[in-house]
C-alpha positions in Angstrom: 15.5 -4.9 -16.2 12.1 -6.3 -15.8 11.7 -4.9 -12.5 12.6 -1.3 -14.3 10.2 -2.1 -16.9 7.3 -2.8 -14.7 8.1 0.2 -12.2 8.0 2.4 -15.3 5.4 0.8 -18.0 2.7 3.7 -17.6 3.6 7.4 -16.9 1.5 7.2 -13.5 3.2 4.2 -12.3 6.3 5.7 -13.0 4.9 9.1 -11.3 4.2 7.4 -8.5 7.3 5.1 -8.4 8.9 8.1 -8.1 6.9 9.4 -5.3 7.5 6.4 -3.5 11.3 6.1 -4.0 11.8 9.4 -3.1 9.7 9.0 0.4 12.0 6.1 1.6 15.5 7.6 0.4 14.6 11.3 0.9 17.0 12.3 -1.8 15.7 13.3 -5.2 19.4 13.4 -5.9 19.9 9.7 -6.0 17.2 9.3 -7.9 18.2 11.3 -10.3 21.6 9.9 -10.2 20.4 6.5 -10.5 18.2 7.1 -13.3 20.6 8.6 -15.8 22.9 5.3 -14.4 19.9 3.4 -15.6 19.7 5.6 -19.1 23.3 5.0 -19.7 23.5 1.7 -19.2 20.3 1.0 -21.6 18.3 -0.8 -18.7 15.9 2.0 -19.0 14.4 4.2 -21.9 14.6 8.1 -21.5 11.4 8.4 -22.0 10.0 6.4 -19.2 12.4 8.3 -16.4 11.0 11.4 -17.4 7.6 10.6 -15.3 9.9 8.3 -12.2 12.2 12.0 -11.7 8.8 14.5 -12.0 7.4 11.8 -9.0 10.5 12.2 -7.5 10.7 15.8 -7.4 6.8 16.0 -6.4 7.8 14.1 -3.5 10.7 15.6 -2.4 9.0 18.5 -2.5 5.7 17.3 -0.2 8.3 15.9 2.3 10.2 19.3 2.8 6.9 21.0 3.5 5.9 18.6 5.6 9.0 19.6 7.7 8.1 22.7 7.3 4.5 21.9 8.8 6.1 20.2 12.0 8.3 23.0 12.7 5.5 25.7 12.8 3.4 23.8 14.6 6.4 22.4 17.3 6.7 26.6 17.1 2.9 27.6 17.9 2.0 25.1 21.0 
């Protein structure tokens, strides 16, 4: 729990807990599954996920384009 609470003290930690989270399991859906887990199981307020899931997302969404990226370029050269 006091891991939790220091992950997710200030909504830019927890943004960019999210972020990194998100880069190493590549699945915004365990994230997100793992956070309402969290919420149920009152190791974690509502209101401090809220910033962890839009980091998560954020970087979910940066790693698909940067698939994206590597397949056009793999396609121009």
């Amino acid at each position: 729990q006091t891991i939790l609470h220091s992950l997710s003290f200030n909504k830019a930690v927890g943004f960019v807990s999210g972020l990194i989270v998100c880069a190493i399991t590549n699945s915004l859906s365990l994230v997100a599954v793992l956070l309402v887990n969290f919420v149920s199981g009152e190791l974690l307020q509502m209101e401090s996920c809220i910033p962890i899931l839009l980091g998560a997302a954020v970087g979910s969404t940066f790693i698909s384009y940067l698939v994206v990226f590597q397949v056009l370029l793999r396609q121009n050269s």
